[in-house]
VEXSE-27210 format. One record per residue (C-alpha): residue in three letters; x, z, y. Coordinates in steps of 0.25 Angstrom, whole numbers. Example, Ala and Ser with C-alpha at 12.3 -4.5 7.8 and 13.67 -1.06 7.14 Angstrom:
# VEXSE-27210
<r residu="Ala" xx="49" zz="31" yy="-18"/>
<r residu="Ser" xx="55" zz="29" yy="-4"/>
# end
This chain:
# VEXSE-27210
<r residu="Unk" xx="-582" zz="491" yy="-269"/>
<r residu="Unk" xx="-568" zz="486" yy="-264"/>
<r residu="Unk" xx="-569" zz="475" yy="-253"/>
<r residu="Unk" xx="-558" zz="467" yy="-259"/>
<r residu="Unk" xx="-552" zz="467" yy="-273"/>
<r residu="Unk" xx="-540" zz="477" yy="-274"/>
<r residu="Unk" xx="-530" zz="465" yy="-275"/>
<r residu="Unk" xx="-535" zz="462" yy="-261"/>
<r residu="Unk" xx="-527" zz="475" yy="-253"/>
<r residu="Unk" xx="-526" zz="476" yy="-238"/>
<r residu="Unk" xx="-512" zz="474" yy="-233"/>
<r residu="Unk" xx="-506" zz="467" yy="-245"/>
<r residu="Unk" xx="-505" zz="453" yy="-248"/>
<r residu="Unk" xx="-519" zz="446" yy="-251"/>
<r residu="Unk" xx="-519" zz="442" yy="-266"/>
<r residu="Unk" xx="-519" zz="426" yy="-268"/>
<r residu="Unk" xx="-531" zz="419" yy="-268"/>
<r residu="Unk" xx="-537" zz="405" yy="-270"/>
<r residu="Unk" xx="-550" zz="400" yy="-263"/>
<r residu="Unk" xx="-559" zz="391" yy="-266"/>
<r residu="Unk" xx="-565" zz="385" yy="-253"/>
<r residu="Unk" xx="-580" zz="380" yy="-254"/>
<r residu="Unk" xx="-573" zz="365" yy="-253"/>
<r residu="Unk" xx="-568" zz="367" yy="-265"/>
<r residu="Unk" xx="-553" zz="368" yy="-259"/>
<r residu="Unk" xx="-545" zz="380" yy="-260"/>
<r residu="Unk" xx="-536" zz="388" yy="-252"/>
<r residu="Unk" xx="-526" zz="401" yy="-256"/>
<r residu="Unk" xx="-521" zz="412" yy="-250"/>
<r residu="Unk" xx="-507" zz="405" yy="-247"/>
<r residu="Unk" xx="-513" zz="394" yy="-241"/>
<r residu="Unk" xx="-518" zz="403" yy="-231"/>
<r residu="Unk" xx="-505" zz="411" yy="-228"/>
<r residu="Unk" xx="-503" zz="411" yy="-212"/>
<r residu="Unk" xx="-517" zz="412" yy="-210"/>
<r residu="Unk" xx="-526" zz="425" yy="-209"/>
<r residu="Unk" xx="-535" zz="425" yy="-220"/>
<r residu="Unk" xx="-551" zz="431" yy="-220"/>
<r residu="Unk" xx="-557" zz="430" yy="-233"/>
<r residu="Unk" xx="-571" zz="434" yy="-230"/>
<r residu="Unk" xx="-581" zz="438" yy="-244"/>
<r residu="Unk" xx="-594" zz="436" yy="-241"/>
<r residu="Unk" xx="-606" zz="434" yy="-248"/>
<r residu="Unk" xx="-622" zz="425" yy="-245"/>
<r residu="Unk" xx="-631" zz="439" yy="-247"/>
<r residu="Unk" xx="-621" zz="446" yy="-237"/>
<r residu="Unk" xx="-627" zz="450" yy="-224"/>
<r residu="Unk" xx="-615" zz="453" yy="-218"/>
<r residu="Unk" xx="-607" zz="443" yy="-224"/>
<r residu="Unk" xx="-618" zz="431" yy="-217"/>
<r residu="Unk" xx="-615" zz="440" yy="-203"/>
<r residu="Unk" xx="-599" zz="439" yy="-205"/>
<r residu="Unk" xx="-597" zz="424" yy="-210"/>
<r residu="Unk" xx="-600" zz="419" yy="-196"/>
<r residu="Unk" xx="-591" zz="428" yy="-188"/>
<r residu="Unk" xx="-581" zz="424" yy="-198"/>
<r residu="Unk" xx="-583" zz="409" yy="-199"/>
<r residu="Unk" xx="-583" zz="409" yy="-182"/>
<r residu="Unk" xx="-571" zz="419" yy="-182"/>
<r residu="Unk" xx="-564" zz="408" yy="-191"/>
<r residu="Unk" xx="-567" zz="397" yy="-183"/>
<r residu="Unk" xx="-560" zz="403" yy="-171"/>
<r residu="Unk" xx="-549" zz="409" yy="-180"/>
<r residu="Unk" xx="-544" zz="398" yy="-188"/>
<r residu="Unk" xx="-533" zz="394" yy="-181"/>
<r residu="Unk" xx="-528" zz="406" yy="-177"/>
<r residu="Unk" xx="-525" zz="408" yy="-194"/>
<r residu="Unk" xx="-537" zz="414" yy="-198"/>
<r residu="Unk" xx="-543" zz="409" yy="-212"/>
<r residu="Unk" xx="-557" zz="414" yy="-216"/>
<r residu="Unk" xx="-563" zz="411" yy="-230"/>
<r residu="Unk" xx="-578" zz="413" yy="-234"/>
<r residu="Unk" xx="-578" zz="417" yy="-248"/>
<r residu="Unk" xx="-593" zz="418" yy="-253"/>
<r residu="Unk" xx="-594" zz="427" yy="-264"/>
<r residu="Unk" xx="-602" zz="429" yy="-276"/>
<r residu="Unk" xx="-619" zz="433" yy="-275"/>
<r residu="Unk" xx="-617" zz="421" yy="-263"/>
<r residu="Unk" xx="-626" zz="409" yy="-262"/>
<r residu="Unk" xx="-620" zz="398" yy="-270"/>
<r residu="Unk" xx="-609" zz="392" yy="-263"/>
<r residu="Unk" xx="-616" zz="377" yy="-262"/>
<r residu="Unk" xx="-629" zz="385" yy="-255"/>
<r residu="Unk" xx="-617" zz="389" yy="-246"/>
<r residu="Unk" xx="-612" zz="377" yy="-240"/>
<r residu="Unk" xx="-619" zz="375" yy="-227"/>
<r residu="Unk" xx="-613" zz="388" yy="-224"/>
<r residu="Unk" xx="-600" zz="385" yy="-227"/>
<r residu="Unk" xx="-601" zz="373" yy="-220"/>
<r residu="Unk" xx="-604" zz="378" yy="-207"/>
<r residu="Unk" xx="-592" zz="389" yy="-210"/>
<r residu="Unk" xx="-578" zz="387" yy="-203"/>
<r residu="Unk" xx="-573" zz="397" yy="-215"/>
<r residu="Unk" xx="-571" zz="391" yy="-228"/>
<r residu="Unk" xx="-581" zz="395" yy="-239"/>
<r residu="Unk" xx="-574" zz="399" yy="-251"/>
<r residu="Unk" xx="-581" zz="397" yy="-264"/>
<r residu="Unk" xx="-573" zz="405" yy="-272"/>
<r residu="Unk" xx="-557" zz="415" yy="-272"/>
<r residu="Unk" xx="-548" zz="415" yy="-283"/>
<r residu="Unk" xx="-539" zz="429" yy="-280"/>
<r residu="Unk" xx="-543" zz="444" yy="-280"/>
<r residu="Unk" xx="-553" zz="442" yy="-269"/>
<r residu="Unk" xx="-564" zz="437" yy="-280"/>
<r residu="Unk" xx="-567" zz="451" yy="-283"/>
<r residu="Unk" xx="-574" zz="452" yy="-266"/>
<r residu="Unk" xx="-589" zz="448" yy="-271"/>
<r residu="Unk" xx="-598" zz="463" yy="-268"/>
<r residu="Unk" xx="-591" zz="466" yy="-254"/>
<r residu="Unk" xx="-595" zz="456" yy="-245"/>
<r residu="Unk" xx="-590" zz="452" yy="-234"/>
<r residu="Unk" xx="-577" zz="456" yy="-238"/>
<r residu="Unk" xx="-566" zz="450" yy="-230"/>
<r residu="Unk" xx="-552" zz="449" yy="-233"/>
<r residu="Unk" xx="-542" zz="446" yy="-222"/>
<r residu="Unk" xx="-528" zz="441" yy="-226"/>
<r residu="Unk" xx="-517" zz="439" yy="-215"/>
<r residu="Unk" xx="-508" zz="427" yy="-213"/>
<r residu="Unk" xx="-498" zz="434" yy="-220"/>
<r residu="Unk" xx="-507" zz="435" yy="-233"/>
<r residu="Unk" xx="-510" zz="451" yy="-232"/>
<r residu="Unk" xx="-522" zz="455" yy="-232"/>
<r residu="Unk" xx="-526" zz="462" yy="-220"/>
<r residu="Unk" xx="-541" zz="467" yy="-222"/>
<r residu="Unk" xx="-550" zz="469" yy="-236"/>
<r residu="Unk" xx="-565" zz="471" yy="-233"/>
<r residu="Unk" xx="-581" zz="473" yy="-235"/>
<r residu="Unk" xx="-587" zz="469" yy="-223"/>
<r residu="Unk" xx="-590" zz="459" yy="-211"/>
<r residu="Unk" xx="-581" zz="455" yy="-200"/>
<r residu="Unk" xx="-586" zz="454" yy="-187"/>
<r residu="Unk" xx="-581" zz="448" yy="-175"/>
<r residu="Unk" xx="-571" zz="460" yy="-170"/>
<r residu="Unk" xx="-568" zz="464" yy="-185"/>
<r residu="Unk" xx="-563" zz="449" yy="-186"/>
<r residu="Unk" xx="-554" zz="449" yy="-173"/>
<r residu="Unk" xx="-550" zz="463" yy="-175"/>
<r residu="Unk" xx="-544" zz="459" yy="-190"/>
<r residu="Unk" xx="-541" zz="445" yy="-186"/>
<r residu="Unk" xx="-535" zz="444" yy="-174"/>
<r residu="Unk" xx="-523" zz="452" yy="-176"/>
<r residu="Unk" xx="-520" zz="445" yy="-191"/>
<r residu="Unk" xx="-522" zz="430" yy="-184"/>
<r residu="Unk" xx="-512" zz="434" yy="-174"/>
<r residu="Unk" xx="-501" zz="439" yy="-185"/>
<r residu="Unk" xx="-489" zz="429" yy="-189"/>
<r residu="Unk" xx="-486" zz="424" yy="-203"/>
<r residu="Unk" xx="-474" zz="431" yy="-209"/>
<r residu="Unk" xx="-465" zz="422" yy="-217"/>
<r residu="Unk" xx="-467" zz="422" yy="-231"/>
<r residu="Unk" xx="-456" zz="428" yy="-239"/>
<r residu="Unk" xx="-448" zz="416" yy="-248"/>
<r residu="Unk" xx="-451" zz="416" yy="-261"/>
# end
């Protein structure tokens, strides 16, 4: 099974999406531009996914404002997401309940992360944890990459 949908390539711009934050408020893709982007699928019954979430959350905590953005989204199979909110409370990272995009399909794969650059490319498709050294190893180099301007429209 793929990690991502086919719409979702490494190298090529990330297709648009909406998120619909635990909160009820919403974020998009262009509302992020500038920033580099994690979007981490993960899922309750998952053992790894419960070992990578904290990495993640800490990693974000020290991250943020370097540029980093990193989104939780809890997939389907998942404890309900009102059993969830004392997790989510605790979290640094937002908690998404639900996406509206290409990136719904992620839902058998867990974790799958999706790494988008501040430029909107996405840079890194997968199934599987992150650990510590996987994070900076990916990370670091993005977060220290500039913005190009965006071509008028």
């Amino acid at each position: 099974m793929p990690a991502a949908p086919s719409s979702v390539k490494v190298g090529k711009p990330a297709p648009d999406f909406t998120l619909t934050l635990v909160d009820g408020s919403r974020v998009t893709l262009d509302e992020l531009r500038g920033n580099v982007i994690v979007l981490n699928f993960w899922a309750t019954w998952c053992v790894p996914c419960r070992a990578e979430l904290p990495t993640l959350d800490s990693y974000y905590g020290f991250r943020k404002n370097a540029g980093l953005r990193v989104f939780a989204v809890t997939t389907e199979g998942s404890l309900p997401i009102y059993k969830l909110k004392e997790l989510f409370a605790a979290m640094k990272i937002p908690a998404v309940r639900s996406v509206r995009g290409p990136y719904g399909a992620i839902q058998s794969a867990v974790p799958t992360n999706i790494v988008i650059d501040r430029n909107g490319v996405v840079r890194y498709a997968k199934a599987g944890a992150f650990n510590l050294d996987r994070l900076n190893e990916l990370l670091v180099p993005l977060l220290n990459e500039p913005v190009r301007p965006q071509p008028a429209s």
